[in-house]
N, C-alpha and C positions, 0 to 999 in steps of 0.2 A: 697463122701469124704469131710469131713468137716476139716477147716483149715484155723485159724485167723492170716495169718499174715500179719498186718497191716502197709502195704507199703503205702495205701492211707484213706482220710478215709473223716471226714467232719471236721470242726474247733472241734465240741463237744466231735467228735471220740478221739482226741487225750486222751480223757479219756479209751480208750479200754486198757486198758493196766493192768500188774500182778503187786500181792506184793508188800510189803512196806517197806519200807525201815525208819529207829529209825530218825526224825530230826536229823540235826545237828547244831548247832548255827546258827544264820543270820546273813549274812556279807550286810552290808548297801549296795556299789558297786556303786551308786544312782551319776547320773551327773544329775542334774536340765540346761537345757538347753534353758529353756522358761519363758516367764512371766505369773501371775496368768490369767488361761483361764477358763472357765466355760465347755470349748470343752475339758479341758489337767489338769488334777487334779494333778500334782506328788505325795499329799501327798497319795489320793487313790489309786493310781497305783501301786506305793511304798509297801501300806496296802495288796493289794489285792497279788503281786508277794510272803511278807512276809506269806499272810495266805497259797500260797498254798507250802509252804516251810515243815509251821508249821505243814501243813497236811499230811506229808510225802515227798513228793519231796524232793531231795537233794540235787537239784540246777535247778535255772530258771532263764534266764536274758529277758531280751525283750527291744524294742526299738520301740515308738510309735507316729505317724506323727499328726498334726493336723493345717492345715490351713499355712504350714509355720514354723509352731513351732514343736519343736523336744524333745522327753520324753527319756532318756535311763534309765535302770535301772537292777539291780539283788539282788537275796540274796539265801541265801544257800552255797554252797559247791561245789566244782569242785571234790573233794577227799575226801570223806567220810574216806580215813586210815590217811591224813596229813590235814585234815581239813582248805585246800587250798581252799579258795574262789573263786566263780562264778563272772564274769566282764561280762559286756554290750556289749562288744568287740570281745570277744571269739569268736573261730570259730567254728563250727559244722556241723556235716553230716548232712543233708537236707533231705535224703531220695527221695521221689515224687517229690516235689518240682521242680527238676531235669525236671521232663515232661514239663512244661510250656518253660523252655528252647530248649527241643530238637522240642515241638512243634513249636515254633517261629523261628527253625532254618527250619523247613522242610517249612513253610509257606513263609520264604526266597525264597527258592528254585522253589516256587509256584512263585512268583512272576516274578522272572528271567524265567521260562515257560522250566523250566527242570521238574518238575514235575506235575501233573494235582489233583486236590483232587480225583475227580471220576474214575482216572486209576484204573484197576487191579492192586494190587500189585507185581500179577506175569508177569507184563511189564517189571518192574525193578527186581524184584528177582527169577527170575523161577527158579534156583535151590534151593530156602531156600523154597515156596511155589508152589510145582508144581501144574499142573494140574487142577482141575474146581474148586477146592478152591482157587487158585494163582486169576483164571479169576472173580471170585463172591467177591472175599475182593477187596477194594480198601484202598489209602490211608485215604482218613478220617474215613473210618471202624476204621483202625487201631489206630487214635488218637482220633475218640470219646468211643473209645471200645466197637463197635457195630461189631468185627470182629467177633465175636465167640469164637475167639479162645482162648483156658485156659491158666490160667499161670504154668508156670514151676516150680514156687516155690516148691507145694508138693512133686516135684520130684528131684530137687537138695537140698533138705534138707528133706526127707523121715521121720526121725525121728519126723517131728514135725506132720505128718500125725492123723489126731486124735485130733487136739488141740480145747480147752483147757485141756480135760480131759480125751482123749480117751487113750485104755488098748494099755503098751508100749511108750508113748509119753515122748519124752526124747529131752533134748538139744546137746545130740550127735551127729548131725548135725553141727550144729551151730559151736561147740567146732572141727569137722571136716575140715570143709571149712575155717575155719581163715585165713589158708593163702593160700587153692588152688587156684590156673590160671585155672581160667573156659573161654572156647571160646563161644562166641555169638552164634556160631551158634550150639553149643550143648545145650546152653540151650533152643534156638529159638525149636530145633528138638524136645524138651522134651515135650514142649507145643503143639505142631503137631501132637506128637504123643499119645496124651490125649484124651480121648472124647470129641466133642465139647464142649461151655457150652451154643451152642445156633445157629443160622442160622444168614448166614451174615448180616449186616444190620438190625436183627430183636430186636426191645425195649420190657424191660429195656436193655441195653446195658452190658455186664459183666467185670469188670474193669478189665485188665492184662495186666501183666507188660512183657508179650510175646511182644505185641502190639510195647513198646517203644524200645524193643530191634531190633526189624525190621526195624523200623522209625530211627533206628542209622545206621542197616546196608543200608536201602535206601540213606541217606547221605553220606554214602563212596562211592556209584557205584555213585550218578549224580556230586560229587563233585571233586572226585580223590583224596581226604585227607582222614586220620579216621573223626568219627564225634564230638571226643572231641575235636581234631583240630581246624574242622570248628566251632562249637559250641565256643571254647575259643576267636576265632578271629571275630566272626560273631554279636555273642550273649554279650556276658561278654564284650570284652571288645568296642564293641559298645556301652554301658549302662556305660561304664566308670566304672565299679567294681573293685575295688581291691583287694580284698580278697577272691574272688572266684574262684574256678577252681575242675578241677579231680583230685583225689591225686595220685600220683605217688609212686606206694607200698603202704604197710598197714598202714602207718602211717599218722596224720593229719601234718601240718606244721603250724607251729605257736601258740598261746595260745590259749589253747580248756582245755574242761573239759573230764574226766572221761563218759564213756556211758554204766549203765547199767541196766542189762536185769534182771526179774524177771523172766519171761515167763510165767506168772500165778501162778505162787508160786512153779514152777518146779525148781526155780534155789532159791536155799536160804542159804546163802544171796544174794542178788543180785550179777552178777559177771560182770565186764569191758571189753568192746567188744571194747574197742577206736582203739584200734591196733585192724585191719581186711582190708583181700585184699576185694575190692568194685567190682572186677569183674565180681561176682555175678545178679549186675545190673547195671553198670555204664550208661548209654543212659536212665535208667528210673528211675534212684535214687540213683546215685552215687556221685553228688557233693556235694565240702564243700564247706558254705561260711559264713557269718556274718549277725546278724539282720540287722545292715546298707546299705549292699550289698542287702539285698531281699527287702528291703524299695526301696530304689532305683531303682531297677530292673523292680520290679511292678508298678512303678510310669513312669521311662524309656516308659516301655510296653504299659500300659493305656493311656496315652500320643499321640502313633503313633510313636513313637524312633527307635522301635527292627524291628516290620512291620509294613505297610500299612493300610490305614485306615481302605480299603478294607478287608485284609487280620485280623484284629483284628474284625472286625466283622463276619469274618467264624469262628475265636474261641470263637466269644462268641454267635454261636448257641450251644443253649444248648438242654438235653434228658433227660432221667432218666439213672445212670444206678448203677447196685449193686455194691458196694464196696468191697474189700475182708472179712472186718469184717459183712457183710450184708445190712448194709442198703444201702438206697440208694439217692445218690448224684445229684444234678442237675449238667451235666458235660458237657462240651463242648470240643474245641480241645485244649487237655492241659489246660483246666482252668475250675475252679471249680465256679458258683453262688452261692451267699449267700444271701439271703432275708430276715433280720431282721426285726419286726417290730420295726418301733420309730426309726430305726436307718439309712435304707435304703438298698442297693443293694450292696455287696460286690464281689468284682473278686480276685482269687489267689489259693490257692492251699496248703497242707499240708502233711506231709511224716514221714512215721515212716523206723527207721535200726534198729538195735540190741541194745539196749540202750538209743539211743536218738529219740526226738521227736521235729519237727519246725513246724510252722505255720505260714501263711505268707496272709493277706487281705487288700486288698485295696481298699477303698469305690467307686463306677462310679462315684464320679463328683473328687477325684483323693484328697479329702483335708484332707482325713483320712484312716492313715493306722496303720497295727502291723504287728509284727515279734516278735516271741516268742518262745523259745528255750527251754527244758527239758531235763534232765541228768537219767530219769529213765522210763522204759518202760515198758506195757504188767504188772502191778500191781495188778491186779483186781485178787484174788482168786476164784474159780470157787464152788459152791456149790455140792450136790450129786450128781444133774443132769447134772452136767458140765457148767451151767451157769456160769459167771464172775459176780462177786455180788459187789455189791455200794459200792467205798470207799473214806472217806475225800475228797482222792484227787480228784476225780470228780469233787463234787460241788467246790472246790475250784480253779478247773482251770476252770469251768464257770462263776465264778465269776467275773477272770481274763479276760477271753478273752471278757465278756460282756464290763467292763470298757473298755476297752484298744480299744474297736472297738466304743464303743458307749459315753463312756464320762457319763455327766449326759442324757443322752438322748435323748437332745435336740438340733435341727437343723431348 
């Protein structure tokens, strides 16, 4: 069963994505916050958010750290029907992103000595995982995605089984579930009851979003709260975030953009998923928040803020493991490595929903970072073989996220 839906992916992945969507003017949006740096270019940053506008996107904002000094910026459109403009400010679904939080929350919990990494997970949940599976996963199975176990996706959204180009492949899914109340543990059960996509513990690792949905219900039995509870009280506002949280119903609060979906060229014109209930994935890719708020966050994080010094160096063993779009990711618990050359080492992580796309790195010695937001998703039309074939927007959000992480290069 083959099936791109890119909940996680790598900084470049955020290029996996369908259809194009006609420009629409560029709205400047641009707060200059810094003095001329040779690490912080604004007028580059500015150029490069502009090109990948030009190149189809309908709106990008990002906010980008360097040394102290702070870059925000946007252009494009929040509303391709009112030609409402994209602000640096906005909030947005996050998608994955979400994992670094619930993993920081369960490494909490590690530390308090409510939970052990190397437990079975069927300590804590024998009825969601019984049996010599419950005894053979443990929790960091579950957060480096060495669990095995698949994700539920293909099977809470069937239609999209086949994707990009398989016979039948439809977003009638998608257009289904808008607003159903899905429970955790139907979808935990879906992925259960899948064929594995591997042996506990055994590399590459297969990434699923099964995995974080378990890591939320572990947090409800060692805490006695749900786990966006603890997560809001533990995570967020330990990191002093303001604008972040779980959305309460389908709708976002506050100024956000428009999020849409191409699905490979299956939705045309593209259509606005911003209104949709998250219960779908909320523990592994449900929250909204702001570039500022994930700057922050990751900086909180790398820091030693959220956990222990201790405990950020269990996240940041890392392994290989496959991504749902395929490749494969150096991944640790809830956080993602990035190795540039010329630029250095990056930690963070990146997530795609229905429409929107964020990304979020922050370099190890903590003086350079990005957050960077997208209004259009899954763009890449697929060829006869079903391949996704190369579009503007590619090279232009690598153009982006090379600045925006690296500057002129130089350190």
């Amino acid at each position: 069963m083959k099936i791109r839906l890119v909940l996680c992916a790598s900084v470049t992945a955020l290029s996996v994505g369908a259809g194009t969507v006609a420009a629409a003017p560029a709205s400047d949006g641009t707060r200059d916050s810094t003095s001329t740096s040779t690490g912080l270019d604004p007028s580059r940053l500015k150029s490069a958010l502009d090109g990948l506008h030009r190149a189809g996107m309908p709106g990008v904002f990002a906010e980008v750290r360097d040394t102290g000094r702070t870059w925000r910026g946007a252009s494009g459109v929040a509303d391709v029907s009112t030609g409402r403009p994209v602000r640096p400010d906005m909030r947005q679904r996050v998608g994955s992103i979400t994992k670094t939080f619930t993993a920081a929350a369960i490494l909490q919990q590690v530390e308090r000595g409510r939970v052990r990494l190397d437990a079975p997970i069927g300590d804590h949940l024998p009825h969601l995982v019984p049996g010599e599976r419950g005894r053979k996963i443990t929790v960091r199975m579950l957060l480096d995605h060495t669990s095995g176990i698949p994700d539920y996706l293909p099977y809470a959204f069937p239609s999209l089984q086949g994707l990009p180009a398989g016979p039948g492949v439809s977003a009638k899914s998608i257009d289904d579930n808008r607003f159903r109340q899905f429970r955790p543990a139907e979808l935990i059960e879906m992925g259960l009851a899948a064929t594995p996509a591997g042996e506990p513990g055994a590399t590459p690792g297969v990434y699923s979003n099964t995995n974080y949905l378990l890591l939320g219900q572990l947090l409800e039995r060692v805490t006695g709260t749900t786990a966006e509870e603890y997560i809001t009280r533990n995570v967020i506002e330990r990191a002093g975030l303001r604008h972040t949280g779980f959305p309460d119903g389908a709708r976002i609060e506050g100024p956000h953009s428009r999020m849409y979906e191409a699905l490979y060229g299956l939705i045309d014109p593209p259509r606005d998923y911003s209104v949709y209930n998250m219960s779908w994935v909320m523990t592994g890719a449900g929250l909204v928040s702001t570039m500022e708020d994930l700057n922050r966050f990751y900086a909180k994080l790398l820091d030693g803020g959220i956990v222990d010094r201790s405990s950020l160096a269990q996240m940041q063993r890392t392994g290989p493991v496959v991504a749902l779009d395929g490749t494969t990711i150096d991944y640790g618990l809830g956080l993602h490595r990035l190795d540039i050359p010329g630029c250095g080492t990056f930690w963070g992580h990146d997530g795609t929903v229905w429409g929107a796309g964020t990304t979020s790195f922050t370099r190890a010695d903590g003086k350079r970072q990005m957050s960077v937001a997208i209004n259009l998703m899954r763009w890449n039309k697929p060829d006869s073989s079903g391949q996704p074939q190369p579009h503007p927007i590619d090279a232009a959000l690598s153009t982006l996220s090379r600045r925006a992480m690296c500057g002129d290069g130089t350190y």
